[in-house]
Legacy VTK file of the C-alpha trace (Angstrom):
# vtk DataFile Version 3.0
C-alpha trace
ASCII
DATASET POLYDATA
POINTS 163 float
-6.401 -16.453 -8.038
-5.687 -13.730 -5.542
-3.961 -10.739 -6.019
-1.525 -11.664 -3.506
-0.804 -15.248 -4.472
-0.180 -13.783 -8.269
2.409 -11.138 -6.789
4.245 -13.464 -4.875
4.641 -15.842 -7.737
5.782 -13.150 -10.446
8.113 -11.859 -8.031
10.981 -14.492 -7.414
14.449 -14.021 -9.166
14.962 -15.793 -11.855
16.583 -19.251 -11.678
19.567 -18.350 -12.710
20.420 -15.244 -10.770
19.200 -16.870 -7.611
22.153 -20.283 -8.910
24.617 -17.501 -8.996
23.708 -15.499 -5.595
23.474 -18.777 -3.956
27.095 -19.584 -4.573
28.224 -16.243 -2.892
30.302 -16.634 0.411
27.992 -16.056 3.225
29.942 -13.743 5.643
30.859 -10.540 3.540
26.628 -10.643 2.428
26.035 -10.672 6.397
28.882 -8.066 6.939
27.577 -5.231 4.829
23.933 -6.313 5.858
25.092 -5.714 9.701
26.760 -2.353 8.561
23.401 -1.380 7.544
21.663 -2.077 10.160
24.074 -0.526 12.377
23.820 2.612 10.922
19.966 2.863 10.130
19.120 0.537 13.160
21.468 0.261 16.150
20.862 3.603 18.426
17.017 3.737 18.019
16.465 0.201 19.425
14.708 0.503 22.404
16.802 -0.581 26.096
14.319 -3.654 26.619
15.335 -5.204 23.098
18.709 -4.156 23.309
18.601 -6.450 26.225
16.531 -9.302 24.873
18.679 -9.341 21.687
21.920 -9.782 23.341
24.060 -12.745 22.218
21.271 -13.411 20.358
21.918 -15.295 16.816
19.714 -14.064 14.078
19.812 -15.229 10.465
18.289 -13.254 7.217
17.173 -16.097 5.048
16.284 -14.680 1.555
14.438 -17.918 0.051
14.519 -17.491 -3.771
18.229 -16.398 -3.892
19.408 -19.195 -1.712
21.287 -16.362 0.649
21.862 -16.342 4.337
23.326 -13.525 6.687
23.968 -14.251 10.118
24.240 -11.779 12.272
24.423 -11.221 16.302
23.693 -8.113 18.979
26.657 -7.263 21.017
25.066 -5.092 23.390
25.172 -1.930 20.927
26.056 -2.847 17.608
25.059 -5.535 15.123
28.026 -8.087 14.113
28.166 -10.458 11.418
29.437 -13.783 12.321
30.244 -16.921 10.056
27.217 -19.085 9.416
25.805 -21.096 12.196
23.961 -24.858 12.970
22.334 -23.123 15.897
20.732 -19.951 15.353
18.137 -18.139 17.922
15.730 -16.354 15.452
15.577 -17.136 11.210
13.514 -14.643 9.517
12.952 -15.951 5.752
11.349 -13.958 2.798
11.646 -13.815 -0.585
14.629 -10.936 -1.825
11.073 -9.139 -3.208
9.443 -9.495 0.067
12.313 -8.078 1.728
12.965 -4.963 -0.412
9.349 -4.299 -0.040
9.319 -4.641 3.719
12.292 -1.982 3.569
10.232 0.477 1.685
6.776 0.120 3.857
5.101 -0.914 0.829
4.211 -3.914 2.709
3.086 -4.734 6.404
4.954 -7.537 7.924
1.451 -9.220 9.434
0.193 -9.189 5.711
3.487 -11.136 4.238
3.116 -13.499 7.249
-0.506 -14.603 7.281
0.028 -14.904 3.212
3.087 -17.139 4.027
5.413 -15.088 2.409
7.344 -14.220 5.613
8.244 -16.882 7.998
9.796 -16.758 11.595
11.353 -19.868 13.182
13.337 -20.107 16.501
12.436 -18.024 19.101
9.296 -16.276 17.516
8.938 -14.779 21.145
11.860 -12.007 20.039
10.957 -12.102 16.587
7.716 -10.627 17.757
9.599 -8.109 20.104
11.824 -6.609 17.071
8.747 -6.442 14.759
6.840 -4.566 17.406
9.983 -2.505 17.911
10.528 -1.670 14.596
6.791 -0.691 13.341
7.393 1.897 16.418
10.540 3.478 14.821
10.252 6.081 12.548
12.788 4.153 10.170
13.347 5.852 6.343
12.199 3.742 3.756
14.991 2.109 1.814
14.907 3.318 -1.563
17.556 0.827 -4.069
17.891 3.095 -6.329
20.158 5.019 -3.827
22.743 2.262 -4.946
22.916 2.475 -8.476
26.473 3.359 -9.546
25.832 6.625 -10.472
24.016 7.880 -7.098
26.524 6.317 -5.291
29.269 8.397 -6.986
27.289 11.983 -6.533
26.985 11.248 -3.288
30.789 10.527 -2.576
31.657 13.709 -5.116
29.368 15.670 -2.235
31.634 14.231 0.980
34.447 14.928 -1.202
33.892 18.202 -2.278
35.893 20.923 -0.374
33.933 23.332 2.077
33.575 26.640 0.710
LINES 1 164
163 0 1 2 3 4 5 6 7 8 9 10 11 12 13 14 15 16 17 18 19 20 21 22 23 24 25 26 27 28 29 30 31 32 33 34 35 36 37 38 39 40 41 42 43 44 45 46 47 48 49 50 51 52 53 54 55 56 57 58 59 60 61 62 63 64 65 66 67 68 69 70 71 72 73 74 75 76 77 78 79 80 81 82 83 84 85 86 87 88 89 90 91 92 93 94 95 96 97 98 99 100 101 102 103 104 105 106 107 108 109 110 111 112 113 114 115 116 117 118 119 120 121 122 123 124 125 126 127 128 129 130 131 132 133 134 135 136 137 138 139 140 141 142 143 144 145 146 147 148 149 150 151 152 153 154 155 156 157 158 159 160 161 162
């Protein structure tokens, strides 16, 4: 067996945390995805996918937990929307694929031609944001940045008063 087939299939969330995420309301999941992207995302997009994405309805399908954020560009900001029948572009991954995507610890081609990431719709702009966003000089997500207690220093920092 691979190394890649044997990484894929110790990496899933367990059955019951992916019972529980899967019974999560979709649109706040898609709403603080969207705020994300807004803030990491939004003003580096280049003009020519700005305008391809427009109106366009994408969904975030993360497999193994049963979750779905749908999502849609308004010209020059993400916004969630309610889940829809008829979406332009579904990207789905496992929630491991995805985290590892965010931190550049693995190439989007690789997942792909492993099946482990999976475009359907309009692969046309799924392409164009890929390309667009191995161009960006994005910061690689790092989850430990949301643990409780990081969360809290950095709010004590905003907080604190100028000297």
């Amino acid at each position: 067996m691979n190394d890649t087939s044997t990484h894929a299939r110790h990496h899933t969330l367990p059955s019951p945390v992916a019972t529980l995420l899967s019974r999560l309301p979709p649109y706040p999941g898609s709403l603080l995805l969207v705020t994300g992207l807004n803030l990491v995302l939004a003003r580096q997009l280049p003009d020519d996918v700005r305008q391809r994405l427009r109106g366009q309805r994408v969904r975030i399908h993360v497999r193994d937990a049963g979750l779905r954020f749908d999502f849609v560009w308004q010209g020059s900001h993400f916004q969630a929307c309610l889940p829809q029948t008829d979406v332009h572009l579904t990207i789905s991954a496992s929630a491991h694929d995805f985290v590892r995507l965010a931190r550049r610890q693995d190439d989007p081609d690789t997942l792909f031609f492993n099946r482990r990431l999976s475009m359907e719709g309009d692969t046309e702009l799924g392409l164009m944001v890929k390309n667009a966003l191995d161009a960006m000089d994005l910061p690689v997500f790092n989850p430990q940045c949301l643990a409780p207690g990081a969360v809290l220093a950095h709010l004590k920092r905003k907080l604190r008063p100028a000297p």
